[in-house]
C-alpha positions in Angstrom: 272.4 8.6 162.8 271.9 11.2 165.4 273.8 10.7 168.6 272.4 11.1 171.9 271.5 14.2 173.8 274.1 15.2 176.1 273.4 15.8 179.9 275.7 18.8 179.6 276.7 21.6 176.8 279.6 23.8 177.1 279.6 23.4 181.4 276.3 23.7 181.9 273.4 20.9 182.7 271.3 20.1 179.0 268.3 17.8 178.1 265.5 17.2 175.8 263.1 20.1 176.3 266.4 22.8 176.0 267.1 21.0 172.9 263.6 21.2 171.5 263.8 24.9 172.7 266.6 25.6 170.7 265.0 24.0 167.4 261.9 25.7 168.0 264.2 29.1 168.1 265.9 27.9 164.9 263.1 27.5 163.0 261.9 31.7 164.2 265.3 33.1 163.5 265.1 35.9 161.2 267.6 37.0 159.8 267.9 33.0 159.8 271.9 33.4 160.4 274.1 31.4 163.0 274.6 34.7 164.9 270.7 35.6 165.7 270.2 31.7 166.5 272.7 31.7 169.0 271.3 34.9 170.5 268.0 33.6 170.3 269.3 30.7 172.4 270.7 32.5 175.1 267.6 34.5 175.6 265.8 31.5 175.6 267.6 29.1 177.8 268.9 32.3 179.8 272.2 31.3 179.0 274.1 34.8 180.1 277.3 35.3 182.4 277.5 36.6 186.2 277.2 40.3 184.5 273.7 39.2 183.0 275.2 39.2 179.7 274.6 36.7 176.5 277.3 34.3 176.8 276.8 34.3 172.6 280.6 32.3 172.4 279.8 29.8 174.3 276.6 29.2 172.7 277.4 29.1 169.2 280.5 26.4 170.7 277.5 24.6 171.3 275.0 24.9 168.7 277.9 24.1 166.4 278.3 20.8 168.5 274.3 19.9 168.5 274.5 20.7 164.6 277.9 17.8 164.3 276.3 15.5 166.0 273.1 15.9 163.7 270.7 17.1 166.7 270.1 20.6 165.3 270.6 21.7 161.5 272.2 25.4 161.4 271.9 27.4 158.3 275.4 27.6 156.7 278.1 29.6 157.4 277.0 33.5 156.5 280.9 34.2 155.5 282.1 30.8 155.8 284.7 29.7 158.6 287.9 29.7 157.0 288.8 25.9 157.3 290.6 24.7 154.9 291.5 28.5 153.5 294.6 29.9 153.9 294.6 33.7 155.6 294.9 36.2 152.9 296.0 40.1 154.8 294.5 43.3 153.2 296.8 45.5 151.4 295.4 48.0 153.5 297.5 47.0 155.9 300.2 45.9 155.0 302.2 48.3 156.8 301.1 46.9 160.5 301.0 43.2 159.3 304.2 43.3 157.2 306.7 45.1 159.9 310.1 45.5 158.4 312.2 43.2 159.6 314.5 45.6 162.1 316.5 43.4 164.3 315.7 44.4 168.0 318.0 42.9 170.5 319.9 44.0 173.9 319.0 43.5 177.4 315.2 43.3 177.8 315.2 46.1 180.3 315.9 48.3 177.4 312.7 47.7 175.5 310.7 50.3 177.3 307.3 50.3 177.0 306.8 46.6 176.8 303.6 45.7 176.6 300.2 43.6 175.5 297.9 45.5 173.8 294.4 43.9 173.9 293.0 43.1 170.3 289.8 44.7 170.3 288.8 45.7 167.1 288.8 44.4 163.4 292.0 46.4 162.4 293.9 44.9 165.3 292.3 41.6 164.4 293.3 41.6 161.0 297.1 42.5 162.2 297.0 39.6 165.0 295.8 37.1 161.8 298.1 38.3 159.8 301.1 38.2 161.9 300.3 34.4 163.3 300.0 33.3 159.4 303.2 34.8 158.2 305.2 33.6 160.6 304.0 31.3 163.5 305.1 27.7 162.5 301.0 26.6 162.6 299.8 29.4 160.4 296.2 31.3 161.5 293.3 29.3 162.1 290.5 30.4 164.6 290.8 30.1 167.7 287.9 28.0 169.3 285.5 29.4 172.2 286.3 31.9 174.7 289.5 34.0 173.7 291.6 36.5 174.1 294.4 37.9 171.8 297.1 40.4 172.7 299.8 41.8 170.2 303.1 42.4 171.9 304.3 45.7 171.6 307.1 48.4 173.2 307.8 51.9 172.1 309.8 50.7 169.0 307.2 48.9 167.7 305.4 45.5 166.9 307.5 42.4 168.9 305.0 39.3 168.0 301.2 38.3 169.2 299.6 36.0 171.5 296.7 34.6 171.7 294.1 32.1 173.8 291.3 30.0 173.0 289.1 27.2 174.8 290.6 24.5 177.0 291.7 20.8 175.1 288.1 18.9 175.9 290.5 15.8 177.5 294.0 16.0 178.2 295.7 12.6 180.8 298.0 14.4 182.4 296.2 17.3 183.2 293.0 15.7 184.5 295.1 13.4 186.5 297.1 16.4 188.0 293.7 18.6 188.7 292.1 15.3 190.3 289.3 15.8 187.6 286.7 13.3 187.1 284.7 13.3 184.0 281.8 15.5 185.4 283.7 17.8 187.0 285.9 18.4 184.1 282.3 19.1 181.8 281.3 21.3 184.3 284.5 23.7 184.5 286.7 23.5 181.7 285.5 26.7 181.0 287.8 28.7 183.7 291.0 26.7 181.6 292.3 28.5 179.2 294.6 27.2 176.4 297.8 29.6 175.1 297.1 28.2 171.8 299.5 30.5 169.9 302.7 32.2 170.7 304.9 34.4 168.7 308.0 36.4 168.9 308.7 37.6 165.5 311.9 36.4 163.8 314.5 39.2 164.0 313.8 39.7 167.4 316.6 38.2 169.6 316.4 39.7 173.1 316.8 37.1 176.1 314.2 36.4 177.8 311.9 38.4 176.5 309.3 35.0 175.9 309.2 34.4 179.3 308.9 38.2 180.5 305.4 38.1 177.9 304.2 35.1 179.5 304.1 36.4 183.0 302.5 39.2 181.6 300.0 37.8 180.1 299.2 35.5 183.1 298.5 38.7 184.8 296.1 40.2 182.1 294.4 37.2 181.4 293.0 36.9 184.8 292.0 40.6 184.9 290.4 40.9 181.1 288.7 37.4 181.3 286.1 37.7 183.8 285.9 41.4 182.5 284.9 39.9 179.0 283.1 37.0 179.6 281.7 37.8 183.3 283.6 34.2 184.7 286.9 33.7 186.5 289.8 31.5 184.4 292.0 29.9 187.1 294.5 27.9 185.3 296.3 28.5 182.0 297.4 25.6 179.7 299.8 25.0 176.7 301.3 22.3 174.3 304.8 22.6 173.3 305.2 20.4 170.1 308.3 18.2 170.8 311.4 18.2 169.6 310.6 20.9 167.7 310.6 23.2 170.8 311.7 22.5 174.9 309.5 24.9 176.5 312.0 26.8 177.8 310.5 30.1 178.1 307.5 28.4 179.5 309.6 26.8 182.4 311.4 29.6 182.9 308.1 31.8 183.6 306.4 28.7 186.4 304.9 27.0 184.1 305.0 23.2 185.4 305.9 20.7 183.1 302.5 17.7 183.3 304.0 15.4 181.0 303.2 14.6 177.3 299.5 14.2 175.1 298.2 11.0 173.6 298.7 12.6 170.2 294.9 12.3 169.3 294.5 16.4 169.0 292.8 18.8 171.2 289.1 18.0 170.9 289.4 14.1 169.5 286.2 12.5 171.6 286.3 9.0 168.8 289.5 8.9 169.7 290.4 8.3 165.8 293.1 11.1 165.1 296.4 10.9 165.1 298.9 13.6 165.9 302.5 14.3 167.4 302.7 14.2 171.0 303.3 17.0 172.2 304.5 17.9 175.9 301.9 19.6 179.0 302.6 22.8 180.6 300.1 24.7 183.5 300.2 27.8 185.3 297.5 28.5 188.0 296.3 31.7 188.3 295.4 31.4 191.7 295.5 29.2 194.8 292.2 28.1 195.0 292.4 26.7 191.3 291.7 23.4 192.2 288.5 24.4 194.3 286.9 26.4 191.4 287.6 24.0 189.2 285.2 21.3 191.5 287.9 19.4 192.8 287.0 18.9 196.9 290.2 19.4 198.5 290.8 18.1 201.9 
C-alpha cells in the first residue's frame, strides 16, 4: 500500500500537486532514464541551489524515496546501482588502485606535500572505489546524497582516501545535543555531513597522521561544499564501530564524543534493523552551527 505523502522531501516543504508534477514529468521523460527525470524535476519544481543550479543529488535522493514508498514508479536502474555487487577495479588501473605496499613511516612533518586531492573525475573515482574496497574494513558501497571524496596524498605517493555522504536521517544523541526537534531536523540535515569512510592504507604507520587528515578535511569540506552544491555544511559527523576502533584520531582532532547509536543503521525509519552500536563523534564547522541548523538559541 502506498504510504502517505510527506510534508517535506530532502529539507524542503512537499505536497500533493508537486507530487502529481513530478509524475506528470515522469511520464514525458525521454530518454525515460532516472537521470532526465530527476532533471526534469528540478526544472519543474525549481528545485536548484543558492547558485541557481539543479540540485540533481538531492533530487534523485528523493525520487528514489517517493518510488520506495510506492508514490512514484522510476524506470529501473540504467546501469544498475551496485547493491549487492561487490566492486570489481579495471586492470587499467591497476597501477593507482593497487599501490605497492611501501612502508611509509617517520615523523609526520616529513611527508611533505600532504595533501587531499578532490576526486573529480571517473579515473580518480575509480581509484577512490577501489582503494575503499581492497582495504577499508566496510568495503565500497555508494555513498548516499550529497558527497564529497578526497584521496590522501604527499609527494611520495598515495596514503589512503576519504570520503563523505548524506547525514544519518535520526541519530539520539545528536539531535539531543543540536536541540533538534523533528521539523527542524527535516528541514536542515542537509548542512550535516557524515565522514562515512576513512582510510589510511595498511603499511602506512606515521603518528598522527589520521588526525592531521581530519583537520584537513574539516577545512576543505567547508570550502568545496557550498562551492559544489551552492549550500553551507556546518557540522560534520562520524560513527566509530565499537570495540573494533576508540576513535582516537577523531578525539585527538576536536571531534566530541555524543555517545553511542541505537544500532538500527543510518536511515532505519521502521525502526526494524538491527546493527552494532556504534559510538557518536561531531565537529562544527562553525559557531553559528546551531543557528543554521534552526535551532533558536537564546
Amino acid at each position: 500500500m502506498d504510504q502517505a505523502i510527506p510534508s517535506r522531501l530532502c529539507g524542503r516543504p512537499f505536497d500533493e500537486t508537486d507530487l502529481a508534477r513530478i509524475r506528470h514529468e515522469i511520464t514525458l521523460a525521454q530518454p525515460p532514464l532516472r537521470a532526465e527525470i530527476a532533471r526534469r524535476v528540478c526544472r519543474a519544481l525549481d528545485w536548484t541551489d543558492i547558485q541557481g543550479r539543479p540540485k540533481l543529488m538531492s533530487a534523485r535522493v528523493g525520487l528514489l524515496r517517493l518510488h520506495r514508498a510506492g508514490l512514484i514508479a522510476l524506470p529501473p536502474p540504467s546501469w544498475g546501482n551496485g547493491n549487492g555487487r561487490r566492486f570489481v577495479p579495471r586492470p587499467e588501473t591497476c597501477p593507482e588502485t593497487c599501490p605497492e605496499p611501501v612502508p611509509v613511516s617517520g615523523p609526520l612533518r616529513a611527508l611533505s606535500g600532504l595533501h587531499l586531492a578532490s576526486v573529480g573525475d571517473r579515473r580518480a573515482s575509480h581509484v577512490w572505489n577501489s582503494l575503499i574496497e581492497r582495504y577499508h574494513y566496510l568495503g565500497y558501497s555508494p555513498l548516499p546524497g550529497a558527497q564529497l571524496r578526497y584521496l590522501i596524498q604527499w609527494d611520495g605517493g598515495l596514503l589512503g582516501a576519504i570520503g563523505f555522504g548524506a547525514a544519518a536521517w535520526t541519530v539520539a544523541a545528536r539531535d539531543r545535543w543540536i536541540g533538534w526537534m523533528p521539523a527542524q531536523r527535516q528541514a536542515h540535515l542537509g548542512r550535516v555531513l557524515n565522514n562515512a569512510r576513512f582510510l589510511i592504507l595498511p603499511w602506512v604507520q606515521v603518528k598522527h597522521l589520521a588526525s592531521k587528515v581530519l583537520s584537513l578535511a574539516a577545512r576543505q569540506v567547508a570550502v568545496d561544499f557550498p562551492a559544489r552544491y551552492g549550500e553551507r555544511v556546518v557540522l560534520l559527523e562520524t560513527f566509530v564501530e565499537t570495540p573494533r576502533f576508540a576513535g582516537t584520531c577523531y578525539r585527538a582532532a576536536n571531534w566530541q564524543y555524543l555517545g553511542e547509536t541505537t544500532g538500527r543503521g543510518k536511515t532505519d525509519r521502521t525502526h526494524q534493523a538491527a546493527l552494532a552500536r556504534k559510538a557518536v563523534y561531531v565537529y562544527p564547522l562553525s559557531g553559528d552551527f546551531r543557528a543554521a541548523l534552526g535551532v533558536v538559541v537564546a
